[in-house]
C-alpha positions in Angstrom: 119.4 74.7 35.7 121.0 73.9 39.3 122.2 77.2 39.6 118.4 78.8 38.6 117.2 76.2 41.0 119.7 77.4 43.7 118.8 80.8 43.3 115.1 80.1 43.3 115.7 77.8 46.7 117.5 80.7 48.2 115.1 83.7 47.7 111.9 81.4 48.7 114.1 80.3 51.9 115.1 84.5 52.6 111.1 84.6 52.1 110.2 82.5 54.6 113.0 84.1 57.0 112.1 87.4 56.5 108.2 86.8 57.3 109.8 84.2 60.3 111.1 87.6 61.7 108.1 89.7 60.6 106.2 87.3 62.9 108.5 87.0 65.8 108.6 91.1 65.7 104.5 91.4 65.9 104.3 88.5 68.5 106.7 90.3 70.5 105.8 90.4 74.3 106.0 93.4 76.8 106.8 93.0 80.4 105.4 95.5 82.7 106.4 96.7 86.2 103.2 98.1 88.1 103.9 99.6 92.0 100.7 100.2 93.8 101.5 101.0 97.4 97.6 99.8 98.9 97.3 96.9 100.2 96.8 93.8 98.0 93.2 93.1 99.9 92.5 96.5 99.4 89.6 97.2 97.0 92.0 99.9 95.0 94.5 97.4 94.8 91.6 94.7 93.6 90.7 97.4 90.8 94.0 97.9 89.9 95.0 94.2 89.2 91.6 94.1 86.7 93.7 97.1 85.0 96.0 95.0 84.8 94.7 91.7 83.5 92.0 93.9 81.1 95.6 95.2 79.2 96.9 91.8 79.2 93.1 90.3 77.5 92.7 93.3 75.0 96.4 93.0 73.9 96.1 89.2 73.2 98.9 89.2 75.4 101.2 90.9 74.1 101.4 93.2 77.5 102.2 91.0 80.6 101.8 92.9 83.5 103.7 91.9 86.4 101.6 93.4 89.2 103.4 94.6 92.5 100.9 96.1 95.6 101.9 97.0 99.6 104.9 99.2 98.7 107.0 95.9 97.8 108.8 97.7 94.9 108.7 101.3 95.5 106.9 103.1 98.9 104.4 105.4 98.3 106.6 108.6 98.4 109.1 107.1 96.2 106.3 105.5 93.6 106.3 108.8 91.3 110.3 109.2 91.2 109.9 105.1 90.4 108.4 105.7 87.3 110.4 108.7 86.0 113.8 106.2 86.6 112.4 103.1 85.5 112.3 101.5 89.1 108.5 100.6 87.9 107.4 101.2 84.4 103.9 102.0 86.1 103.2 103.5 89.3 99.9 104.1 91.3 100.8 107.8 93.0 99.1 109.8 96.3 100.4 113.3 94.7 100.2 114.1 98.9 103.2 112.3 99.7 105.1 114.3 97.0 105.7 117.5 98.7 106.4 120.7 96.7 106.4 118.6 93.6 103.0 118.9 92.0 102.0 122.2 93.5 99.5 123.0 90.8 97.3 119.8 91.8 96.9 120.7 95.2 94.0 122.7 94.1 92.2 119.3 94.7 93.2 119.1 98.6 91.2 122.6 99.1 87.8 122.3 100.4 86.1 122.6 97.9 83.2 121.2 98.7 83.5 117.9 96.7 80.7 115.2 97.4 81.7 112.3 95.7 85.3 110.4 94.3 83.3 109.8 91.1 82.5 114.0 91.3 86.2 114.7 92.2 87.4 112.2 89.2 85.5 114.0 86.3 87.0 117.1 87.9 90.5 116.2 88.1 89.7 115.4 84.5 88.6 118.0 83.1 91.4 120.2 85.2 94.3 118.2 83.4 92.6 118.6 80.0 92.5 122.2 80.5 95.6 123.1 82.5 98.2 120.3 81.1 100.4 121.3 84.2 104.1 120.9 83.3 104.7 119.1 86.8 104.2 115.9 85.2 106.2 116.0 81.9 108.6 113.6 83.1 106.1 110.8 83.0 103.4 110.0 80.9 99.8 110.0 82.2 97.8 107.1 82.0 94.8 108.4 84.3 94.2 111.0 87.1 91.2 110.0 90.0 90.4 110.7 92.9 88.9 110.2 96.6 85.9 111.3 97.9 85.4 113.7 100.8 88.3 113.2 103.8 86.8 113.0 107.1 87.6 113.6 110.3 87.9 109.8 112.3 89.0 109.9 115.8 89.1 107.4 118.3 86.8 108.8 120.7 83.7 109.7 119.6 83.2 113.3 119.5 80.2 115.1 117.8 81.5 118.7 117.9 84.5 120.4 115.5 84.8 122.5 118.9 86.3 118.9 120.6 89.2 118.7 117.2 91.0 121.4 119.2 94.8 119.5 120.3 93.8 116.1 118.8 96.6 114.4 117.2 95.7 113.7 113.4 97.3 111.6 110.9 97.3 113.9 107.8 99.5 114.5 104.8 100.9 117.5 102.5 98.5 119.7 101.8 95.8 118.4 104.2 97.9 119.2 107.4 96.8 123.1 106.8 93.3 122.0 107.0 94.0 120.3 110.7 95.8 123.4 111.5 92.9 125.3 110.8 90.2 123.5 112.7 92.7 123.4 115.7 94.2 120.3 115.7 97.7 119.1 115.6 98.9 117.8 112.4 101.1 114.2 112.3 102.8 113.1 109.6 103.2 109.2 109.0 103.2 107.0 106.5 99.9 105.5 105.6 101.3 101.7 106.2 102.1 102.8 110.1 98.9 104.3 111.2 97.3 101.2 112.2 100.1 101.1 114.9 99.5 104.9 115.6 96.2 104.6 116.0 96.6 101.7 118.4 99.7 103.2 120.5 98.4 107.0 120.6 100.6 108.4 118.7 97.6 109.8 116.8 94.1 110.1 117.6 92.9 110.2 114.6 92.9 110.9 110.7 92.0 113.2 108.3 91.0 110.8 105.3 88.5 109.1 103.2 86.3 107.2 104.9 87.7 104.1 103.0 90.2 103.9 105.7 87.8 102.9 108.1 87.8 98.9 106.6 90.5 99.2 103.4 93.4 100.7 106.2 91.2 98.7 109.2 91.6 102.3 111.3 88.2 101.4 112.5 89.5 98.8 114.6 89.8 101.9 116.6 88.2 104.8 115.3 85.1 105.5 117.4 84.0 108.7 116.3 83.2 109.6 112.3 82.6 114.0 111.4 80.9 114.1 108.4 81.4 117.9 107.6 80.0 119.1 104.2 82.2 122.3 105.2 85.8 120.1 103.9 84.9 119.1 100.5 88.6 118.1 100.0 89.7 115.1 98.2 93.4 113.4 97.7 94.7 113.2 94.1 96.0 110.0 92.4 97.6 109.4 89.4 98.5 106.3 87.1 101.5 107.3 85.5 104.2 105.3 83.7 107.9 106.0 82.6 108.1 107.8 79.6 111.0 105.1 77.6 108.4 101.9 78.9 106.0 103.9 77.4 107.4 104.6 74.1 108.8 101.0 74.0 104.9 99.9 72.9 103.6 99.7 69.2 101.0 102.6 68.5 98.2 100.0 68.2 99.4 98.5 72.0 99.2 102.4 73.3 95.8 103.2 71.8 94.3 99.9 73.1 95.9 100.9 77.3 94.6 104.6 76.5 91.3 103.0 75.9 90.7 101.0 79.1 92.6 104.1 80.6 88.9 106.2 79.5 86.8 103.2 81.7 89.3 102.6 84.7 89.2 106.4 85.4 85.4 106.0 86.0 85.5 102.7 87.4 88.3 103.3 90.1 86.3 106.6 91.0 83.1 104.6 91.4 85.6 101.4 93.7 86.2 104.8 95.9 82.8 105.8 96.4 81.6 102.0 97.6 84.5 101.4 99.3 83.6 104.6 101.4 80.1 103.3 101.7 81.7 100.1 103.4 84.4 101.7 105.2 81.4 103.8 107.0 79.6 100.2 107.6 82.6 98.8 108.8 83.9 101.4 111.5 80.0 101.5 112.7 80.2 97.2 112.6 83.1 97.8 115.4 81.4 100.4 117.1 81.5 103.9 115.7 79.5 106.4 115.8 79.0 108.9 112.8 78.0 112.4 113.7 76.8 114.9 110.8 78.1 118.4 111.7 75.2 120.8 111.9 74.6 123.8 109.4 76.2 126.4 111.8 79.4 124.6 112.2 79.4 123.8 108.8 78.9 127.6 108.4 82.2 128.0 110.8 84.2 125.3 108.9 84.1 127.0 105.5 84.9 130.3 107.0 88.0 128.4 108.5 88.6 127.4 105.3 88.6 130.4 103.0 92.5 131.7 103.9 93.4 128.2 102.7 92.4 129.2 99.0 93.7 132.7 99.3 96.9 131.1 100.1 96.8 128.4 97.2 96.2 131.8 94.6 99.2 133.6 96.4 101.5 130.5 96.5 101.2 129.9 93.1 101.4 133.5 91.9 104.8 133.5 93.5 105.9 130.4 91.2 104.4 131.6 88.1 102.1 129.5 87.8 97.6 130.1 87.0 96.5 129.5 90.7 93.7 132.1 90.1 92.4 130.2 87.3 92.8 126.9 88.6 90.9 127.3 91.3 88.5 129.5 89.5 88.0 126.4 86.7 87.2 124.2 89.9 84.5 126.3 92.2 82.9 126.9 88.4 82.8 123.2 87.6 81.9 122.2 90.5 78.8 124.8 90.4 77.9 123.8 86.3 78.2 119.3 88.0 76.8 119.3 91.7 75.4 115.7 90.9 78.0 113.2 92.9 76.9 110.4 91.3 76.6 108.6 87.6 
Protein backbone atom coordinates (compact mmCIF):
# COMPACT_ATOMS: atom_id res chain seq x y z
CA UNK A 1 0.00 0.00 0.00
CA UNK A 2 3.09 2.48 0.79
CA UNK A 3 4.40 1.78 -2.42
CA UNK A 4 0.73 2.53 -4.29
CA UNK A 5 0.68 5.48 -2.00
CA UNK A 6 4.27 6.55 -3.17
CA UNK A 7 3.50 6.27 -6.59
CA UNK A 8 0.18 8.07 -6.25
CA UNK A 9 2.13 11.05 -4.21
CA UNK A 10 4.64 11.11 -6.97
CA UNK A 11 2.47 11.54 -10.11
CA UNK A 12 0.03 14.14 -8.23
CA UNK A 13 3.36 16.03 -7.12
CA UNK A 14 4.88 15.72 -11.30
CA UNK A 15 1.06 17.16 -11.81
CA UNK A 16 1.38 19.94 -9.97
CA UNK A 17 5.01 20.62 -11.35
CA UNK A 18 4.27 20.21 -14.77
CA UNK A 19 1.13 22.83 -14.61
CA UNK A 20 3.79 25.01 -12.11
CA UNK A 21 5.89 25.26 -15.41
CA UNK A 22 2.78 25.49 -17.68
CA UNK A 23 2.06 28.61 -15.67
CA UNK A 24 5.42 30.15 -15.31
CA UNK A 25 5.74 29.49 -19.42
CA UNK A 26 2.25 31.60 -20.12
CA UNK A 27 3.14 34.29 -17.47
CA UNK A 28 6.32 34.69 -19.12
CA UNK A 29 7.33 38.50 -19.59
CA UNK A 30 8.83 40.22 -22.71
CA UNK A 31 11.22 43.07 -22.40
CA UNK A 32 11.27 45.46 -25.25
CA UNK A 33 13.90 47.94 -26.52
CA UNK A 34 12.09 50.90 -28.38
CA UNK A 35 14.66 53.89 -30.05
CA UNK A 36 12.73 56.85 -31.17
CA UNK A 37 15.16 59.56 -32.08
CA UNK A 38 12.41 62.86 -31.46
CA UNK A 39 12.56 64.48 -28.68
CA UNK A 40 10.89 63.10 -25.45
CA UNK A 41 8.56 66.49 -25.37
CA UNK A 42 7.97 65.98 -28.75
CA UNK A 43 4.31 65.21 -29.62
CA UNK A 44 5.58 61.99 -31.85
CA UNK A 45 7.58 60.94 -29.06
CA UNK A 46 4.31 61.50 -26.65
CA UNK A 47 2.32 59.24 -29.22
CA UNK A 48 4.84 56.84 -29.29
CA UNK A 49 5.10 56.16 -25.51
CA UNK A 50 0.96 55.57 -25.61
CA UNK A 51 2.19 52.77 -28.25
CA UNK A 52 4.04 51.74 -25.91
CA UNK A 53 1.99 51.55 -22.68
CA UNK A 54 -1.29 50.48 -25.00
CA UNK A 55 0.99 47.01 -25.73
CA UNK A 56 1.90 46.72 -22.27
CA UNK A 57 -2.28 47.21 -21.07
CA UNK A 58 -3.67 44.90 -23.87
CA UNK A 59 -0.99 42.17 -23.18
CA UNK A 60 -1.79 42.19 -19.31
CA UNK A 61 1.68 42.76 -19.21
CA UNK A 62 3.25 40.40 -20.53
CA UNK A 63 5.18 42.99 -23.03
CA UNK A 64 7.16 45.61 -21.02
CA UNK A 65 8.40 48.15 -23.14
CA UNK A 66 11.38 49.92 -22.05
CA UNK A 67 10.88 53.13 -23.97
CA UNK A 68 14.17 55.13 -25.17
CA UNK A 69 13.46 58.85 -27.21
CA UNK A 70 16.30 61.73 -28.21
CA UNK A 71 18.64 59.38 -30.03
CA UNK A 72 19.90 57.90 -26.47
CA UNK A 73 20.18 54.34 -27.83
CA UNK A 74 20.63 54.56 -31.48
CA UNK A 75 20.81 58.15 -33.65
CA UNK A 76 18.42 58.53 -36.23
CA UNK A 77 20.64 57.28 -39.20
CA UNK A 78 21.72 54.32 -37.28
CA UNK A 79 17.93 53.52 -35.81
CA UNK A 80 16.98 51.11 -38.94
CA UNK A 81 20.50 49.19 -38.86
CA UNK A 82 19.52 49.02 -34.75
CA UNK A 83 16.72 46.96 -35.37
CA UNK A 84 18.14 44.61 -37.99
CA UNK A 85 21.18 43.76 -35.22
CA UNK A 86 19.22 43.85 -32.18
CA UNK A 87 20.80 47.18 -30.87
CA UNK A 88 16.77 48.05 -30.30
CA UNK A 89 14.25 45.40 -30.79
CA UNK A 90 12.01 48.40 -32.08
CA UNK A 91 12.99 51.36 -33.83
CA UNK A 92 11.08 54.65 -34.93
CA UNK A 93 12.96 55.29 -38.65
CA UNK A 94 13.14 58.73 -41.04
CA UNK A 95 13.72 56.36 -44.28
CA UNK A 96 15.55 60.08 -45.37
CA UNK A 97 18.46 59.57 -43.24
CA UNK A 98 19.01 56.07 -44.91
CA UNK A 99 20.55 56.98 -48.14
CA UNK A 100 20.45 54.52 -51.02
CA UNK A 101 18.77 52.00 -48.80
CA UNK A 102 15.07 52.23 -49.38
CA UNK A 103 15.16 53.58 -52.82
CA UNK A 104 11.68 52.30 -53.74
CA UNK A 105 10.05 54.50 -50.80
CA UNK A 106 11.38 57.65 -51.94
CA UNK A 107 8.43 57.77 -54.16
CA UNK A 108 6.90 59.53 -51.09
CA UNK A 109 9.62 62.49 -50.99
CA UNK A 110 8.38 63.51 -54.79
CA UNK A 111 5.96 66.24 -54.92
CA UNK A 112 3.23 64.79 -55.22
CA UNK A 113 1.03 67.05 -54.24
CA UNK A 114 0.14 65.50 -50.72
CA UNK A 115 -2.17 67.65 -48.43
CA UNK A 116 -2.26 66.08 -45.28
CA UNK A 117 0.11 63.37 -42.94
CA UNK A 118 -3.18 61.56 -42.41
CA UNK A 119 -3.52 61.68 -46.61
CA UNK A 120 0.14 60.69 -47.01
CA UNK A 121 -0.36 57.76 -44.19
CA UNK A 122 -3.25 55.88 -45.94
CA UNK A 123 -1.01 56.25 -48.97
CA UNK A 124 2.07 54.86 -47.73
CA UNK A 125 -0.36 52.19 -46.77
CA UNK A 126 -1.84 51.17 -49.41
CA UNK A 127 1.77 51.49 -51.41
CA UNK A 128 3.35 48.72 -49.02
CA UNK A 129 0.27 46.48 -49.38
CA UNK A 130 0.61 46.63 -52.94
CA UNK A 131 4.34 46.87 -53.69
CA UNK A 132 5.79 44.74 -50.47
CA UNK A 133 9.23 46.28 -51.50
CA UNK A 134 12.02 43.84 -50.57
CA UNK A 135 14.09 46.79 -48.98
CA UNK A 136 12.75 45.91 -45.78
CA UNK A 137 12.92 42.12 -45.42
CA UNK A 138 15.50 42.34 -42.91
CA UNK A 139 12.97 43.72 -40.31
CA UNK A 140 9.65 43.25 -39.68
CA UNK A 141 7.09 46.07 -40.18
CA UNK A 142 5.04 47.16 -37.52
CA UNK A 143 3.55 50.34 -39.26
CA UNK A 144 4.54 52.83 -42.13
CA UNK A 145 3.22 56.84 -41.65
CA UNK A 146 3.95 59.75 -42.63
CA UNK A 147 4.38 63.73 -42.57
CA UNK A 148 2.40 66.18 -44.03
CA UNK A 149 3.53 68.67 -46.69
CA UNK A 150 7.35 69.98 -46.10
CA UNK A 151 7.58 73.61 -46.27
CA UNK A 152 9.89 75.99 -46.92
CA UNK A 153 10.92 78.02 -43.34
CA UNK A 154 13.49 80.61 -43.47
CA UNK A 155 14.57 82.98 -41.14
CA UNK A 156 13.80 86.01 -42.97
CA UNK A 157 10.62 86.44 -44.10
CA UNK A 158 10.39 86.11 -47.70
CA UNK A 159 7.05 85.86 -49.77
CA UNK A 160 8.48 85.00 -53.16
CA UNK A 161 10.07 81.21 -54.34
CA UNK A 162 12.11 83.88 -56.71
CA UNK A 163 13.97 85.06 -53.07
CA UNK A 164 14.84 80.77 -52.28
CA UNK A 165 17.62 81.39 -54.89
CA UNK A 166 21.31 80.81 -52.69
CA UNK A 167 19.56 80.28 -49.38
CA UNK A 168 21.06 77.76 -47.24
CA UNK A 169 18.46 74.97 -46.41
CA UNK A 170 18.59 72.20 -43.99
CA UNK A 171 17.20 69.26 -46.07
CA UNK A 172 17.82 65.51 -46.15
CA UNK A 173 18.16 62.52 -48.83
CA UNK A 174 15.81 62.78 -51.26
CA UNK A 175 14.54 66.32 -50.43
CA UNK A 176 17.86 68.02 -51.19
CA UNK A 177 16.96 67.63 -55.17
CA UNK A 178 13.82 69.50 -54.48
CA UNK A 179 16.12 72.58 -52.91
CA UNK A 180 18.29 72.17 -55.84
CA UNK A 181 15.55 72.72 -58.02
CA UNK A 182 13.93 75.81 -56.69
CA UNK A 183 17.60 77.27 -56.52
CA UNK A 184 18.71 76.96 -53.21
CA UNK A 185 21.60 75.34 -51.67
CA UNK A 186 21.12 72.12 -50.08
CA UNK A 187 22.78 71.40 -46.22
CA UNK A 188 22.88 68.34 -44.75
CA UNK A 189 22.68 68.08 -40.87
CA UNK A 190 21.35 66.11 -38.47
CA UNK A 191 17.91 67.05 -37.26
CA UNK A 192 19.20 67.36 -33.42
CA UNK A 193 21.82 70.24 -34.63
CA UNK A 194 19.61 72.55 -36.58
CA UNK A 195 18.49 74.53 -33.78
CA UNK A 196 22.27 75.59 -33.50
CA UNK A 197 22.30 76.10 -37.38
CA UNK A 198 19.55 77.96 -37.43
CA UNK A 199 20.86 80.22 -34.75
CA UNK A 200 24.69 80.43 -36.04
CA UNK A 201 23.85 80.68 -39.97
CA UNK A 202 24.94 77.91 -41.00
CA UNK A 203 21.46 77.46 -42.52
CA UNK A 204 18.85 79.74 -43.27
CA UNK A 205 16.33 77.67 -43.29
CA UNK A 206 14.63 74.19 -43.76
CA UNK A 207 12.81 72.25 -45.94
CA UNK A 208 10.33 70.29 -43.51
CA UNK A 209 7.05 69.80 -41.94
CA UNK A 210 5.82 72.58 -40.41
CA UNK A 211 5.89 70.60 -36.99
CA UNK A 212 9.41 71.82 -36.71
CA UNK A 213 8.37 75.15 -36.15
CA UNK A 214 7.37 74.22 -32.09
CA UNK A 215 8.28 70.15 -31.87
CA UNK A 216 12.22 71.16 -33.25
CA UNK A 217 11.56 75.03 -31.71
CA UNK A 218 13.17 76.28 -35.36
CA UNK A 219 10.68 79.03 -34.99
CA UNK A 220 12.61 80.50 -32.40
CA UNK A 221 14.08 81.74 -35.49
CA UNK A 222 12.22 81.14 -38.46
CA UNK A 223 10.52 84.28 -39.64
CA UNK A 224 9.20 83.49 -42.85
CA UNK A 225 6.72 80.26 -43.64
CA UNK A 226 6.09 79.28 -47.94
CA UNK A 227 3.11 77.41 -48.03
CA UNK A 228 3.42 76.08 -51.70
CA UNK A 229 0.63 73.60 -52.80
CA UNK A 230 3.27 73.06 -55.78
CA UNK A 231 5.67 70.51 -53.19
CA UNK A 232 3.25 68.07 -52.05
CA UNK A 233 6.11 65.98 -50.60
CA UNK A 234 6.10 64.21 -47.43
CA UNK A 235 8.98 62.29 -45.31
CA UNK A 236 8.45 58.45 -44.74
CA UNK A 237 8.58 56.79 -41.27
CA UNK A 238 8.55 53.44 -40.34
CA UNK A 239 8.02 51.38 -36.94
CA UNK A 240 9.94 48.44 -37.57
CA UNK A 241 11.35 45.82 -35.17
CA UNK A 242 14.17 43.08 -35.37
CA UNK A 243 12.95 40.15 -36.94
CA UNK A 244 14.37 37.34 -33.78
CA UNK A 245 12.52 40.01 -31.05
CA UNK A 246 9.85 39.60 -33.15
CA UNK A 247 9.51 36.00 -33.45
CA UNK A 248 10.44 35.61 -29.78
CA UNK A 249 6.50 36.58 -29.03
CA UNK A 250 3.52 33.97 -28.73
CA UNK A 251 1.21 34.28 -31.81
CA UNK A 252 -1.56 35.61 -29.46
CA UNK A 253 1.19 38.56 -28.10
CA UNK A 254 1.83 39.33 -32.08
CA UNK A 255 -1.82 39.57 -33.19
CA UNK A 256 -2.70 41.68 -30.13
CA UNK A 257 0.77 44.57 -31.26
CA UNK A 258 -0.56 44.05 -35.02
CA UNK A 259 -3.86 45.20 -33.70
CA UNK A 260 -2.93 48.53 -32.03
CA UNK A 261 -0.43 48.63 -34.99
CA UNK A 262 -4.01 49.20 -37.43
CA UNK A 263 -5.05 52.39 -34.83
CA UNK A 264 -1.46 53.91 -34.11
CA UNK A 265 -0.91 54.20 -37.95
CA UNK A 266 -4.07 56.50 -38.08
CA UNK A 267 -3.50 58.02 -34.83
CA UNK A 268 0.27 59.12 -35.34
CA UNK A 269 -0.87 60.46 -38.85
CA UNK A 270 -3.58 62.51 -37.29
CA UNK A 271 -0.51 63.68 -33.91
CA UNK A 272 1.27 64.95 -37.38
CA UNK A 273 -1.35 66.91 -38.77
CA UNK A 274 -2.17 68.90 -35.26
CA UNK A 275 1.15 69.16 -34.46
CA UNK A 276 1.61 71.03 -37.91
CA UNK A 277 -1.46 73.09 -36.99
CA UNK A 278 0.59 74.12 -33.70
CA UNK A 279 3.87 74.35 -35.16
CA UNK A 280 2.26 77.11 -37.65
CA UNK A 281 0.79 78.85 -34.31
CA UNK A 282 3.87 78.66 -32.75
CA UNK A 283 6.41 80.12 -35.32
CA UNK A 284 3.61 82.96 -35.92
CA UNK A 285 3.46 83.29 -31.67
CA UNK A 286 7.34 84.34 -32.14
CA UNK A 287 6.85 86.25 -35.03
CA UNK A 288 6.45 84.67 -38.34
CA UNK A 289 4.90 85.42 -41.05
CA UNK A 290 3.23 82.70 -43.38
CA UNK A 291 2.99 83.55 -46.98
CA UNK A 292 0.73 81.31 -49.48
CA UNK A 293 2.57 81.13 -52.89
CA UNK A 294 0.21 82.39 -55.54
CA UNK A 295 -1.29 80.16 -58.41
CA UNK A 296 1.39 81.25 -60.99
CA UNK A 297 4.30 80.25 -58.88
CA UNK A 298 2.61 77.42 -57.91
CA UNK A 299 2.24 76.85 -61.61
CA UNK A 300 6.34 77.40 -61.88
CA UNK A 301 6.97 75.07 -58.82
CA UNK A 302 5.37 71.96 -60.29
CA UNK A 303 6.98 72.52 -63.61
CA UNK A 304 10.38 72.59 -61.45
CA UNK A 305 9.31 69.59 -60.18
CA UNK A 306 8.41 67.31 -63.04
CA UNK A 307 12.33 66.05 -63.93
CA UNK A 308 12.32 65.06 -60.27
CA UNK A 309 9.74 62.08 -61.10
CA UNK A 310 11.28 61.38 -64.54
CA UNK A 311 14.34 60.79 -62.67
CA UNK A 312 12.73 58.58 -59.80
CA UNK A 313 11.19 56.23 -63.04
CA UNK A 314 14.77 56.22 -64.60
CA UNK A 315 16.68 55.56 -61.31
CA UNK A 316 14.70 52.76 -60.50
CA UNK A 317 14.56 51.22 -63.97
CA UNK A 318 18.32 51.07 -63.76
CA UNK A 319 18.01 48.87 -60.32
CA UNK A 320 15.30 46.73 -61.55
CA UNK A 321 12.99 47.79 -59.62
CA UNK A 322 8.71 49.05 -60.69
CA UNK A 323 9.45 52.90 -60.50
CA UNK A 324 6.90 53.40 -63.33
CA UNK A 325 4.28 51.77 -61.40
CA UNK A 326 5.02 53.12 -58.10
CA UNK A 327 4.69 56.22 -58.96
CA UNK A 328 1.87 55.54 -61.26
CA UNK A 329 -0.08 53.71 -58.06
CA UNK A 330 0.56 57.06 -56.16
CA UNK A 331 -0.58 60.19 -58.70
CA UNK A 332 -3.74 57.46 -59.17
CA UNK A 333 -4.48 57.21 -55.46
CA UNK A 334 -3.93 60.33 -54.82
CA UNK A 335 -6.55 61.38 -57.68
CA UNK A 336 -9.36 58.37 -56.55
CA UNK A 337 -8.52 60.18 -52.18
CA UNK A 338 -8.07 64.03 -52.50
CA UNK A 339 -9.94 64.40 -49.05
CA UNK A 340 -6.82 65.29 -46.47
CA UNK A 341 -8.68 64.67 -43.63
CA UNK A 342 -10.88 61.72 -41.67
Amino acid sequence: RSVYQGIVGFFAFSCVLMMSFHVRAEEKVYTLKYSNFFPPAHGMSMVTEEWCKEVEKRTDGRVKINYLPGSTLAPANQAYEGAVRGITDISMVSQQYNAGRFPLTEVIYLPLGIKSAYQSTRMIDAWFKKFNPKEYDDTKILFLFASGPNQFSTIKPIASIKDLEGLKIRCAGESAKIVNAMGAVPVSIPLADSYEGLQRGVITGSLLALESLKGWRFGDFVRGVQVNDGLGFAAALAVVMNKKSWESLPPDVQKIIEGINEEWREKTSLTFDRLDKEGVEYGVSKGAQVFKISPEETALTVEKMKPLLDDYVKNMAKLGLPGEESLKFCMDWLKQNPNPNP
